[in-house]
C-alpha positions as semicolon CSV with decimal commas, in nm:
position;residue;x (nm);y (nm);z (nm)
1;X;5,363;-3,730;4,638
2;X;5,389;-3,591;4,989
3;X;5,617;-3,359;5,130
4;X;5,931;-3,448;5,277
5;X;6,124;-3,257;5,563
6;X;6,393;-3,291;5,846
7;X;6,195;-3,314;6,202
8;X;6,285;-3,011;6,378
9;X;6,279;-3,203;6,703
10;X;6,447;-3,489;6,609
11;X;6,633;-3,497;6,288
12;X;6,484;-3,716;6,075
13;X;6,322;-3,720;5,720
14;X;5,940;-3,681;5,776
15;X;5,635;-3,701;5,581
16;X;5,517;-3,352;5,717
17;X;5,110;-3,309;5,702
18;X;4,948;-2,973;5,798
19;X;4,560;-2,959;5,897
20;X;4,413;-2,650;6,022
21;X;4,712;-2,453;6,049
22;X;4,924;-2,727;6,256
23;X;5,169;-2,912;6,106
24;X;5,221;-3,303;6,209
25;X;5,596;-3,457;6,139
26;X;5,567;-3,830;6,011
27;X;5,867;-4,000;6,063
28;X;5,929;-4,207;5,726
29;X;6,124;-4,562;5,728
30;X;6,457;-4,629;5,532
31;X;6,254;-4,845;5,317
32;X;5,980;-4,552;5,230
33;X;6,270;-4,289;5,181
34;X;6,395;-4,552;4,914
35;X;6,093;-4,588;4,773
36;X;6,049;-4,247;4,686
37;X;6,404;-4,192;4,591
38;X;6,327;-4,446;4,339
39;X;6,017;-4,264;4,226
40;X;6,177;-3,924;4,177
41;X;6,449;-4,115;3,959
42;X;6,155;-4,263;3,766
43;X;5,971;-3,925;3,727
44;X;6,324;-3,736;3,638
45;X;6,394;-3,983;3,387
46;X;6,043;-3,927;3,236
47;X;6,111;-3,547;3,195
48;X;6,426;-3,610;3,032
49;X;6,339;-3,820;2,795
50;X;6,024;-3,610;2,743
51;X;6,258;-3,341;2,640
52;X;6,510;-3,509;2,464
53;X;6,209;-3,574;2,239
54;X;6,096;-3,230;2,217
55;X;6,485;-3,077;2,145
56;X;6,472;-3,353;1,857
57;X;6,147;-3,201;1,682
58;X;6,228;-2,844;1,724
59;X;6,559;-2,941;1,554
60;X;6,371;-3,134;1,273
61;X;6,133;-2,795;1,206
């Protein structure tokens, strides 16, 4: 995943990129800010139930 950040210039969420010491500001669409909204739910919802699994088997031992 890439790293998201407000544009210090002009507000916005950003895809921020930095190459040689300079860091570029991306400006990302509604729809690609959904997007990965939806794939940090996805990933979130993998830990957890990840975990839930794992508090069930130390319970079990």
């Amino acid at each position: 995943m890439s790293t998201v950040a407000t544009c210090p210039t002009c507000g916005s969420s950003s895809k921020i990129k930095e190459t040689n010491g300079v860091t570029t500001y991306q400006t990302i669409q509604e729809d690609d800010l959904i997007k990965k909204v939806g794939q940090l739910k996805k990933a979130m919802q993998k830990y957890k139930e990840k975990a839930e699994r794992l508090e069930k088997q130390l319970k079990q031992v």
